[in-house]
N, C-alpha and C positions, 0 to 999 in steps of 0.2 A: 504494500500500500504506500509507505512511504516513496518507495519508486517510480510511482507514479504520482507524487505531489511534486519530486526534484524535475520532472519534467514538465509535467504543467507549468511551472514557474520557467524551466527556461523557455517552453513554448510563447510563455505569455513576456519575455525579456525579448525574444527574436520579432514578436510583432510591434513592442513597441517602438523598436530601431527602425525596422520596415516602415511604421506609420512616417514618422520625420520627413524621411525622404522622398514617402507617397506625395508630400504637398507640394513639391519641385519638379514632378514627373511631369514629360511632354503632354499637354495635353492632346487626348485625339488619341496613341497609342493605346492600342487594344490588343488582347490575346486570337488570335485565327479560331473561329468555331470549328472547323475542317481540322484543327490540328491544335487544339489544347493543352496548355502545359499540364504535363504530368509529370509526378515523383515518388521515384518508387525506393524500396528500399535494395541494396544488390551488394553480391560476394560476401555471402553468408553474415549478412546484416551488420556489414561494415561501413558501408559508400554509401551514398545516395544518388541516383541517378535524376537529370529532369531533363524535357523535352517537350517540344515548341515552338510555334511559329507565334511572334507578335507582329504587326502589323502600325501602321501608321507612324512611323519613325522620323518622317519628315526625310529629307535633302541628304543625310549622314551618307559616308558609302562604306564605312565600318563601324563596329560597333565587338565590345566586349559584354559576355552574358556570365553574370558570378552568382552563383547559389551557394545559400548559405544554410546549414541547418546546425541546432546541438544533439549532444548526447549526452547520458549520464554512463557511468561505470555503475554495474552492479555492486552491491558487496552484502553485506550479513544483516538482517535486519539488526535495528537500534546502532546501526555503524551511517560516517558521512557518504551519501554517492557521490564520486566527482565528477565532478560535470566538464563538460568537451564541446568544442567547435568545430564542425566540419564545414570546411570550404572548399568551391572549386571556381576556375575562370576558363571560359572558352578561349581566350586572345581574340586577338582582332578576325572577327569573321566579318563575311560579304554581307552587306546588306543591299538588299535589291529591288526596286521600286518602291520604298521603305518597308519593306517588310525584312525580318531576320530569321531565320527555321535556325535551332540549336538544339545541343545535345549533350550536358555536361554533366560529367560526375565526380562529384567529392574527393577528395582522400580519403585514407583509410581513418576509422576510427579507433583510436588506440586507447587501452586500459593497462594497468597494473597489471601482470603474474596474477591469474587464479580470476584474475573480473574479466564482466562479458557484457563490451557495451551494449546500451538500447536506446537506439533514434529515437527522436522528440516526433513530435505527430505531427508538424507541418516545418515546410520551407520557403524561405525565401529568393525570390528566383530576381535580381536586378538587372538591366540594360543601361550600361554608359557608352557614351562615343567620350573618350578620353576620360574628362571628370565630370562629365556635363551626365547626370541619369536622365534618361531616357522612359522609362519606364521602369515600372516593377511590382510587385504580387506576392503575395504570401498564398500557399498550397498547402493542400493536405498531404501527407507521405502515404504512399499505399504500399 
């Protein structure tokens, strides 16, 4: 139980960093209905994988997609879980008639000897052209 209150709080630390930056996003950019970010969880619930097509990027003709999610370490109940950040960055991809199709996944999530991390229930998926964001979203993890 407690394992699932250390994530719910990092769940709810990862949205409100997302929220900040939601009020500088391009306006007009949208997620593709045809091709919806999803993220999933992958390599034996280490990574997080997401994918995507956003849309409406304006003039850019590259763009960087970084997803971010946390984790906590298991450990023994009445013990602390430590908590972890997985990130990853596309680099500069094409973007094309503003729209950008990506496909990123995380680093590994790493725990102590004997712990067995567990992804947080949602990600955050952000688009920058340099430092300028572009867009971005918070997702469910599947």
């Amino acid at each position: 139980m407690r394992k699932i209150g250390i994530i719910a709080v990092l769940s709810l630390i990862a949205l409100a960093i997302a929220v900040v930056p939601a009020l500088a996003a391009k306006p007009g950019a949208h997620e593709q209905k045809k091709d919806t970010i999803t993220c999933t969880v992958v390599n034996n619930g280490t990574q997080v994988q997401c994918t995507g097509t956003v849309s409406g990027l304006g003039n850019v003709t590259t763009a960087n997609t970084e997803v971010l999610a946390d984790f906590a370490c298991s450990t023994k109940p009445a013990k602390n879980n430590p908590p972890g950040h997985l990130q990853g960055d596309s680099g500069p991809l094409q973007v094309t008639n503003g729209s950008l199709t990506f496909d990123v996944t995380t680093g590994p999530a790493t725990c102590p000897p004997g712990l067995v991390p567990t992804i947080g229930d949602t990600a955050t998926v952000n688009i920058f052209n340099g430092s300028t964001l572009l867009y971005t979203t918070t997702v469910p993890i599947t």
